[in-house]
Short mmCIF file of the C-alpha atoms (twelve columns), coordinates in Angstrom:
data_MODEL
# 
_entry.id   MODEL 
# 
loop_
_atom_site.group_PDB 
_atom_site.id 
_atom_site.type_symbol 
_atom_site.label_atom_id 
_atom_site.label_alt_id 
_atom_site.label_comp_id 
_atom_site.label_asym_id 
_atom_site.label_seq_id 
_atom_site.Cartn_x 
_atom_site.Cartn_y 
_atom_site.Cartn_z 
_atom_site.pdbx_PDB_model_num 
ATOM 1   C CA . UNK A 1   0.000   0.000  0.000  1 
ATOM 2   C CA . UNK A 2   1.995   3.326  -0.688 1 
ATOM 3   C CA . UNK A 3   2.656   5.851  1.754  1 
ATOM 4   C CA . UNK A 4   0.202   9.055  2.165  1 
ATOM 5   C CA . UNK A 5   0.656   11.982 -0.079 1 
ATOM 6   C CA . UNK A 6   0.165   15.079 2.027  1 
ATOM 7   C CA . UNK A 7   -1.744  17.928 0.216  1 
ATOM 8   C CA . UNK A 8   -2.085  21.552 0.800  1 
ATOM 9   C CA . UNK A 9   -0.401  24.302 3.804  1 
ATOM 10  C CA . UNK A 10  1.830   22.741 6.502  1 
ATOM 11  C CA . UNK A 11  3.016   26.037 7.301  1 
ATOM 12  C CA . UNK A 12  0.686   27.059 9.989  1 
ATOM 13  C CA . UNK A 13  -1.974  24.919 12.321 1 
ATOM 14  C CA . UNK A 14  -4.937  26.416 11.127 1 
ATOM 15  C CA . UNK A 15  -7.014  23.653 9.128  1 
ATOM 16  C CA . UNK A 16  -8.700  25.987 7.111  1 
ATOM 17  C CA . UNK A 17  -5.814  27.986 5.936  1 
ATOM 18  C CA . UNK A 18  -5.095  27.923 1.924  1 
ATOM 19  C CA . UNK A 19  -2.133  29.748 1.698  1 
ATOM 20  C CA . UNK A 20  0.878   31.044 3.618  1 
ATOM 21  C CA . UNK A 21  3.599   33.757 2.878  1 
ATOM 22  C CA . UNK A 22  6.661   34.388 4.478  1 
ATOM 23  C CA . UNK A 23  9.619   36.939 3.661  1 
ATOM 24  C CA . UNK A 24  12.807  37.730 5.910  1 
ATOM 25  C CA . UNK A 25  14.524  40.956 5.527  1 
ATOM 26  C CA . UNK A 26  17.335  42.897 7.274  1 
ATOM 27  C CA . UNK A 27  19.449  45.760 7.478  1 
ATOM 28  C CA . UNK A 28  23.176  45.121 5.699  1 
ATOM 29  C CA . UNK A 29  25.771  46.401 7.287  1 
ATOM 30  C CA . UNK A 30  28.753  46.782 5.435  1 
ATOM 31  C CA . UNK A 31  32.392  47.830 6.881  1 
ATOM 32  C CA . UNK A 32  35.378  48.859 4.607  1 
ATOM 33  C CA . UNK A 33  38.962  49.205 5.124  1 
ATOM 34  C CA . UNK A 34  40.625  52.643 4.857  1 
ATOM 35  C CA . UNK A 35  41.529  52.267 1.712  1 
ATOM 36  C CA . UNK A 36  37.991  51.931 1.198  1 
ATOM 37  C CA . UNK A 37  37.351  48.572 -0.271 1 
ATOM 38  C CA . UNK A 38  35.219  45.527 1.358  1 
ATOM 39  C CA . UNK A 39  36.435  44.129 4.550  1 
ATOM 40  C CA . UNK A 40  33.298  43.033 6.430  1 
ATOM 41  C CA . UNK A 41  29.643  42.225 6.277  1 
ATOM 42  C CA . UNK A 42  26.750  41.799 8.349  1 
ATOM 43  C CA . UNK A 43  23.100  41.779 9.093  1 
ATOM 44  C CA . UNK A 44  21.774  43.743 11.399 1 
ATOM 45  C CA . UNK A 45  18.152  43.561 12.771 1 
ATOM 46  C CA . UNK A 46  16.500  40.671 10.728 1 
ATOM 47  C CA . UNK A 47  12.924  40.358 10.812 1 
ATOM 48  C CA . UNK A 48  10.135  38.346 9.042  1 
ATOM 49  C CA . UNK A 49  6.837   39.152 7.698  1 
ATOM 50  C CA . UNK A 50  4.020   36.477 7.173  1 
ATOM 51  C CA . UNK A 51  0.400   36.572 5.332  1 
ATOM 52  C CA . UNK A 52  -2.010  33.218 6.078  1 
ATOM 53  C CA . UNK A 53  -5.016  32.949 4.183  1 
ATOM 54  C CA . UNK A 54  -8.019  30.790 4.608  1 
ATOM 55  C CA . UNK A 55  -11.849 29.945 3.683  1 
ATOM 56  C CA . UNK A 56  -14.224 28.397 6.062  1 
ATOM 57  C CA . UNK A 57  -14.565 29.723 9.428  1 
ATOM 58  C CA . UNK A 58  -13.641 33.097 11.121 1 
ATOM 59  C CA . UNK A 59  -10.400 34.133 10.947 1 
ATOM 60  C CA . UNK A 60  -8.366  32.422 13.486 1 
ATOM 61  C CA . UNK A 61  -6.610  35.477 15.017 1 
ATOM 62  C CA . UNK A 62  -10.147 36.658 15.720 1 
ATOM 63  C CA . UNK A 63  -10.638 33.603 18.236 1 
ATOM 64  C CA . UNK A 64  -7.463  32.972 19.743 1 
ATOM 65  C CA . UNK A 65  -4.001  33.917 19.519 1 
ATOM 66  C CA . UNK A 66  -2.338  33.708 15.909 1 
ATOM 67  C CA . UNK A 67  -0.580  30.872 14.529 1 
ATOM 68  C CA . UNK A 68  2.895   32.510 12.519 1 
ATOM 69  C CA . UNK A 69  4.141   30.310 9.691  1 
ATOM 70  C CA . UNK A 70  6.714   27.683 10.275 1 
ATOM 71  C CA . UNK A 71  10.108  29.120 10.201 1 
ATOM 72  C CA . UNK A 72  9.181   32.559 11.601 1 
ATOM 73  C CA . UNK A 73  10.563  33.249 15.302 1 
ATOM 74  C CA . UNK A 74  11.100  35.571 17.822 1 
ATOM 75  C CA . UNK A 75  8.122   38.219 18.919 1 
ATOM 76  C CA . UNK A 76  5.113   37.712 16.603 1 
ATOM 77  C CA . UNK A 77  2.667   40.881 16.256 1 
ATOM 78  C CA . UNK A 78  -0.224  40.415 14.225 1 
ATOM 79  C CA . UNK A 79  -0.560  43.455 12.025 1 
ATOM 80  C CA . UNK A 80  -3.738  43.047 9.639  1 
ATOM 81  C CA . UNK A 81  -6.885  40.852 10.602 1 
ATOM 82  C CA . UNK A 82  -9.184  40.658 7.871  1 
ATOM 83  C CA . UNK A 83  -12.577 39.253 7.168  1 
ATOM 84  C CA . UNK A 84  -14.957 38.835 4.155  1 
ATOM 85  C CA . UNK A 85  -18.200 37.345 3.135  1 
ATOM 86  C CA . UNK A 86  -19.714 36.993 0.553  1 
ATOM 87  C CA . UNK A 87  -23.244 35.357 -1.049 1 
ATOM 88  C CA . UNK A 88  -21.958 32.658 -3.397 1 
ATOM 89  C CA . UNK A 89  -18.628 31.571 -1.315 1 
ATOM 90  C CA . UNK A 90  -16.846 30.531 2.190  1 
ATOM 91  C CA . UNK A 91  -16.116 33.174 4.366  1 
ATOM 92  C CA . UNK A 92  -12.528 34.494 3.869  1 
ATOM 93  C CA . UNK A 93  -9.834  35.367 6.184  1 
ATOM 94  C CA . UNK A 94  -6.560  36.577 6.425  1 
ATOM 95  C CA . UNK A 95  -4.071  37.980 8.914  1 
ATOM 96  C CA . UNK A 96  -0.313  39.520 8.301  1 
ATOM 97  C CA . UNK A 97  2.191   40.423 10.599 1 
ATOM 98  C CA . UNK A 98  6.045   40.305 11.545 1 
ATOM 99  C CA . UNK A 99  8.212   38.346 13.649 1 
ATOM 100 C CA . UNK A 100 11.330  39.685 15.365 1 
ATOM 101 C CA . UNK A 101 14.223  36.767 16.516 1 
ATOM 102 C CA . UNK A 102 15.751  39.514 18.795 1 
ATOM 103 C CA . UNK A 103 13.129  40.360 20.397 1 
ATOM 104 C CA . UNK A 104 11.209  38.160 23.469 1 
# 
C-alpha cells in the first residue's frame, strides 16, 4: 500500500488555511577598510513578515491567539486581521504580521 501523499499548507496549524507567505529581511551592514574597499559584512536587525489565508470559518486570530508560519521566530505581532463574506462563497480570512528573533 503506498505511503500518504500530504496535500495543501503545513506552514501554519490552522485547518482551514489555503495559503501562507513568508519573507525575511534585514538591514546590511557593510564595513570597509581605509583604503575603502570591502572588509566586512553583516546583518543587522533581521525580521520576518508572514500573510495566512483561509476559507471556512472566522479568521483564526479573531478567536485565539495567531498561529505565525513555520520558520518565523522571535516576537510575533499580528498586524492586519481581515474578514470577508460573501453570497456565493466561504467566508474568507486573512491575517499579516512580523516576527522579530531579537526580540522576546
Amino acid at each position: 500500500m503506498a505511503a500518504p501523499t500530504e496535500i495543501g499548507i503545513s506552514l501554519v496549524s490552522e485547518a482551514t488555511a489555503q495559503s501562507a507567505e513568508v519573507s525575511s529581511k534585514g538591514d546590511v551592514k557593510i564595513l570597509t577598510d581605509k583604503s575603502g574597499a570591502f572588509s566586512q559584512a553583516a546583518i543587522q536587525d533581521p525580521t520576518f513578515e508572514f500573510s495566512v489565508r483561509g476559507k471556512g470559518i472566522a479568521c483564526p486570530v479573531a478567536l485565539k491567539a495567531a498561529t505565525a508560519p513555520s520558520g518565523v521566530s522571535g516576537k510575533i505581532i499580528v498586524t492586519t486581521v481581515k474578514n470577508s463574506t460573501s453570497n456565493d462563497d466561504w467566508e474568507e480570512w486573512e491575517y499579516s504580521g512580523t516576527g522579530y528573533p531579537g526580540a522576546t
